[in-house]
C-alpha positions as CSV (number, residue, x, y, z in Angstrom):
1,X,109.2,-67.2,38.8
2,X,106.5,-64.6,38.0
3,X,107.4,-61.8,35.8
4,X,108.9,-58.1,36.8
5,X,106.5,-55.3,37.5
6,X,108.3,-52.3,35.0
7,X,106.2,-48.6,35.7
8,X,107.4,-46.3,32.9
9,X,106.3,-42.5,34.6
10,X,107.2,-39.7,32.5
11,X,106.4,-36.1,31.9
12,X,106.3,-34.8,28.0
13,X,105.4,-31.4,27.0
14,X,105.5,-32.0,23.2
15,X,106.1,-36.1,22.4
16,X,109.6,-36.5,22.6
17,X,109.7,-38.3,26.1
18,X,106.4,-39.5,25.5
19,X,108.0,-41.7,22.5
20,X,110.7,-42.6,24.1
21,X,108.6,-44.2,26.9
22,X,106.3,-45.6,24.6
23,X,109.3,-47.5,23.4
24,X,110.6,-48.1,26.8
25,X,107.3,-49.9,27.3
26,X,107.4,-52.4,24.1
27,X,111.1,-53.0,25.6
28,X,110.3,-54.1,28.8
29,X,107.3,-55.8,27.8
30,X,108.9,-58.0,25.0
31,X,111.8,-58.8,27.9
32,X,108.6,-60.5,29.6
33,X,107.8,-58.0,32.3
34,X,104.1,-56.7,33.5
35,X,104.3,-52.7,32.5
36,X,102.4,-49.8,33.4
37,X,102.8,-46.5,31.3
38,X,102.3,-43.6,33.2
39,X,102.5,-40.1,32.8
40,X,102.7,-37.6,35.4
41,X,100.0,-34.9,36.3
42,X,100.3,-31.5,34.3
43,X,100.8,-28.2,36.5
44,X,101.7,-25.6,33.6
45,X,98.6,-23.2,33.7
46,X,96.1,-24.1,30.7
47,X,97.2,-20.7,29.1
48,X,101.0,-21.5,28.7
49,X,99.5,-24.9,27.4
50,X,97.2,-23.4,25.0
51,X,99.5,-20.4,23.6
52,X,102.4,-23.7,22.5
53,X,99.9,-25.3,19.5
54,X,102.5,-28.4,19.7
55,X,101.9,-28.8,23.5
56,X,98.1,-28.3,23.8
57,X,97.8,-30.8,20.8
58,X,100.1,-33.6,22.8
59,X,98.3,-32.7,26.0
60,X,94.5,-33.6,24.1
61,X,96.4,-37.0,22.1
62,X,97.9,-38.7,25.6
63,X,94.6,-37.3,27.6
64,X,93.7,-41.2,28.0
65,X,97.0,-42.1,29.5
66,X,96.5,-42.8,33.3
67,X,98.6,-40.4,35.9
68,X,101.1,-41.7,38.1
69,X,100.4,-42.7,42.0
70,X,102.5,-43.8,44.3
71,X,100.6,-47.4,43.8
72,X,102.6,-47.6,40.7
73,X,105.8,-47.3,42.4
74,X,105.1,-49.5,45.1
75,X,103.7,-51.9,42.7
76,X,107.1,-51.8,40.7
77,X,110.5,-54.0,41.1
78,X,112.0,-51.7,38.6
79,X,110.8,-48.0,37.2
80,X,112.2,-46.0,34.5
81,X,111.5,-42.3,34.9
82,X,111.7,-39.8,31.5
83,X,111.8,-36.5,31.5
84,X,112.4,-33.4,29.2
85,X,115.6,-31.6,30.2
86,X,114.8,-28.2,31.7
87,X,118.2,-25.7,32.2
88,X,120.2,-29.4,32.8
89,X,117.5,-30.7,35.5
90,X,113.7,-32.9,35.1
91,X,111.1,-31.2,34.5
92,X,109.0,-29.2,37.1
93,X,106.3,-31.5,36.8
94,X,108.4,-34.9,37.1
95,X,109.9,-33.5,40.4
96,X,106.8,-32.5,41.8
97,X,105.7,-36.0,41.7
98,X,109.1,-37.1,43.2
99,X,108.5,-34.2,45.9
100,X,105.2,-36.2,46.8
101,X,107.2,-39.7,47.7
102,X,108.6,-38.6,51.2
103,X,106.2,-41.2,53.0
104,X,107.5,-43.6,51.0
105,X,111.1,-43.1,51.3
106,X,110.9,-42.9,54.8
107,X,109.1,-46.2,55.4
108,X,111.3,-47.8,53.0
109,X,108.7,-48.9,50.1
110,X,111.4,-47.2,47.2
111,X,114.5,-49.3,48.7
112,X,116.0,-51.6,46.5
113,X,113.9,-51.2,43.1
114,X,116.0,-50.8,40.2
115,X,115.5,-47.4,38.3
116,X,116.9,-46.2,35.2
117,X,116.0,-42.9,33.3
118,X,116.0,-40.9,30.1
119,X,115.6,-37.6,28.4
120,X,115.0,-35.1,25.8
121,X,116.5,-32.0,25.1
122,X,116.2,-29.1,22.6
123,X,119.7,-29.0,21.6
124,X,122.5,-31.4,21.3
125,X,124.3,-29.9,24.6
126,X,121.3,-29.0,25.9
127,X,121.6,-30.5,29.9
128,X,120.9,-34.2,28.9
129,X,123.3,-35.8,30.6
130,X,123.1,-33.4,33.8
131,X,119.2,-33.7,33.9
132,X,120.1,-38.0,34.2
133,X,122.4,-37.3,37.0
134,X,120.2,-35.1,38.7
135,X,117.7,-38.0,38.8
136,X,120.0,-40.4,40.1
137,X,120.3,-37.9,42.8
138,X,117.1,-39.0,44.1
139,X,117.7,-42.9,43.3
140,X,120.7,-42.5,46.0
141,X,118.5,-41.0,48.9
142,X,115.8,-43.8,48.2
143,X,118.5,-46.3,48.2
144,X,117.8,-47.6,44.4
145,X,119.7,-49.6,42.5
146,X,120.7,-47.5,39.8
147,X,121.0,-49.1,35.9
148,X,122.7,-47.0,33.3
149,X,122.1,-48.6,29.3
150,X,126.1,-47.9,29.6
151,X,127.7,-49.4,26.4
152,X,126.3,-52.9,26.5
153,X,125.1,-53.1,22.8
154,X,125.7,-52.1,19.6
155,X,123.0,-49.0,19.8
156,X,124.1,-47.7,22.5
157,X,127.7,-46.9,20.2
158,X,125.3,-44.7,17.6
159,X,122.8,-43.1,20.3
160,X,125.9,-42.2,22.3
161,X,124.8,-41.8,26.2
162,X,125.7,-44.3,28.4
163,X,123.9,-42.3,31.3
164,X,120.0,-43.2,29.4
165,X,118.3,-43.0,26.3
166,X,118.4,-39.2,24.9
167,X,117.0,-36.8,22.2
168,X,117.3,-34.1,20.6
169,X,114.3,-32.4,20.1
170,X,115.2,-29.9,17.8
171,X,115.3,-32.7,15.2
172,X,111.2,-33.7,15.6
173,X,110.4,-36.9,17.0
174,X,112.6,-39.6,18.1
175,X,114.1,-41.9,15.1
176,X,115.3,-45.5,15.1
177,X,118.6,-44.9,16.7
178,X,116.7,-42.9,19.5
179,X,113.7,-46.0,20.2
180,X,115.9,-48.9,19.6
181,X,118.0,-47.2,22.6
182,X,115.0,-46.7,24.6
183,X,113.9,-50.3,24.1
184,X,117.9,-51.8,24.9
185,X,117.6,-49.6,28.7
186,X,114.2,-51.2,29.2
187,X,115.3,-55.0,28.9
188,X,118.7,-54.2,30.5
189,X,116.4,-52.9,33.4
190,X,114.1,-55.4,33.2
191,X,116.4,-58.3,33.4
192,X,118.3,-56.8,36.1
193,X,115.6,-56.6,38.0
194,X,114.9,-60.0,37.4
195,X,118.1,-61.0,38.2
196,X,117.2,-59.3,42.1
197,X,114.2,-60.8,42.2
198,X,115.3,-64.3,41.8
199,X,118.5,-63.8,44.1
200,X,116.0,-63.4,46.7
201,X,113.5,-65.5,46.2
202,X,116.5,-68.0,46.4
């Protein structure tokens, strides 16, 4: 059977998420599926961008990363979505590419993908594991399949969210623990996904 299509579509502000889906992506991939790594378009004014020296410099290092379209999501059996937690929801940016998908949804071309998601917050209690819940919000209406990392290995024990990879961003840029998670919610997609794929091709 040919491989799962994995998109990885993210927003990051300063890295953090942008790690995390790097990671995501060398999960997926080494769990044998086709990935594409895509971030979403910027809509912060190039002021607010330019005044945060962290931001403007992660905005000019991932300039080469393609944006997101609704091709990729099409395209995809599964998708993982990351996202910065803003006041315990995603990002503005993330949701206005979500806000685009209407004519999708409604002729049915997000039904029964598998999605999955993570995060980054600034503190420890900082909305992580509302901002993953929000998301999943949206996985209902499309009519998703929705895979949480959960407990099902031995990182997920020291990371500690069973809702999706997460990060505190206070601390700099994601460590081991934080990637290795990353990487376990990719192939758990992944093969889940796989798993769909071949129940129907059956």
């Amino acid at each position: 059977m040919e491989p799962v299509n994995v998109a990885v579509i993210y927003y990051s502000s300063t890295g953090s998420v942008h790690a995390l889906a790097q990671a995501a992506a060398e999960g997926a991939e080494k769990a044998g599926a086709r990935v594409r790594l895509r971030k979403v378009a910027e809509t912060a004014p190039p002021e607010a961008i330019a005044a945060n020296p962290a931001w403007d410099r992660h905005a000019q290092d991932t300039a080469d990363v393609a944006e997101a379209a609704h091709d990729d999501l099409i395209w995809a059996n599964a998708v993982l979505f990351g996202t910065p937690a803003r006041f315990g929801n995603p990002s503005s940016q993330l949701r206005a590419f979500i806000d685009t998908t209407g004519p999708l949804w409604f002729t049915g071309k997000l039904t029964d993908k598998v999605y999955s998601a993570f995060t980054a917050s600034n503190t420890a209690h900082g909305g992580q594991e509302s901002t993953l819940l929000a998301l999943a919000n949206t996985f209902y209406h499309w009519g998703g399949i929705i895979v949480p990392p959960g407990y099902t290995d031995p990182i997920q024990f020291q990371s500690g969210n069973p809702y999706g990879t997460s990060h505190v961003a206070a601390d700099g840029l994601p460590g081991d623990v934080a990637l290795q998670a990353a990487r376990h919610q990719a192939r758990r997609t992944v093969d889940t996904a796989a798993l769909l794929k071949a129940g129907r091709a059956a």
